[in-house]
N, C-alpha and C positions, 0 to 999 in steps of 0.2 A: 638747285643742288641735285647731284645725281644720288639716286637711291640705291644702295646696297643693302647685302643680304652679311651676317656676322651670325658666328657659330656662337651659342651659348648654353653652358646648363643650368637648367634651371635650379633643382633642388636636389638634395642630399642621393635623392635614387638616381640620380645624374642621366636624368631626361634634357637629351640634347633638342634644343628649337634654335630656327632659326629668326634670327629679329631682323627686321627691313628697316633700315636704319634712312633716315629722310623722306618716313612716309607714315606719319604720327594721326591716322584719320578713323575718329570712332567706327564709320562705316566702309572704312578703305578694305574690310575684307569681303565685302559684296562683289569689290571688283574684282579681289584676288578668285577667289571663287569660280568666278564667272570666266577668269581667263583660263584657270585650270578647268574648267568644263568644256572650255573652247578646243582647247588645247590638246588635252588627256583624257578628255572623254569621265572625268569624275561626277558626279550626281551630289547634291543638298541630300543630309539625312541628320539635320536637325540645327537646334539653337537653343541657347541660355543665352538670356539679356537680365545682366546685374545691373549693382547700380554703379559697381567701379570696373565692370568687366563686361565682354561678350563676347561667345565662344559660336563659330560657327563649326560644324562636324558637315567636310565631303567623304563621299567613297566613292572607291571603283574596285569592284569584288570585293576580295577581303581587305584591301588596305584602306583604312581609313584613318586622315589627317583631322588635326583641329586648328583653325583659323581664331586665333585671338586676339584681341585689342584688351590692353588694361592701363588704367591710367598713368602707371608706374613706371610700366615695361614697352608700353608702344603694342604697335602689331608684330604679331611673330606665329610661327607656326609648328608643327609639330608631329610625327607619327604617332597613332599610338600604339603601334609595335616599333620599338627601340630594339633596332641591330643593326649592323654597318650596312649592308646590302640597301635594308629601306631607307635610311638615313643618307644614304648617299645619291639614291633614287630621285630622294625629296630634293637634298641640295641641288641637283641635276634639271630640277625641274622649276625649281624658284629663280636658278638664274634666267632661265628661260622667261619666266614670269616677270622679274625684273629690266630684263630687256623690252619687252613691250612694255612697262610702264614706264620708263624711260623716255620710250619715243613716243608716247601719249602725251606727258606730263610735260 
């Protein structure tokens, strides 16, 4: 199954993320990560390991995203400055991100 990317908000303050839809993997965002470092040049600047959740935090300058997995929701991701500009940066760059796992997977 090919793996896409789906616009979602999550909660009431209408933080948009995006879910990767056919790539349901607790540690699947090491690789995301890892492709967006390859890729964009973004850096590890942290991590929360729950026990129904884990949240990995990249940056590159000021923007920084968070990589989530949670039992409920899958992996998905997310700015955490919520405006069209970054928000469309990201989707821009997940599809990208999707394409190589794609052709890995």
């Amino acid at each position: 199954m090919e793996i896409s990317i789906v616009r979602f908000y999550a909660d009431k303050a209408e933080r948009l993320e995006f879910l990767l839809k056919n790539y349901d993997y607790i540690d699947g965002n090491e690789l995301i990560a890892k492709i967006m470092s390859d890729e964009f040049g973004f850096v590890p600047a942290g991590q929360i390991d729950g026990i129904w959740y884990k949240i990995i935090r990249i940056k590159k300058n000021d923007l920084v995203y968070e990589l989530m997995w949670h039992e409920d929701l899958e992996n998905s991701i997310y700015s955490l400055t919520q405006n069209d500009y970054e928000n469309d940066l990201l989707e821009s760059r997940m599809n990208k991100v999707v394409e190589i796992l794609n052709a890995k997977i």
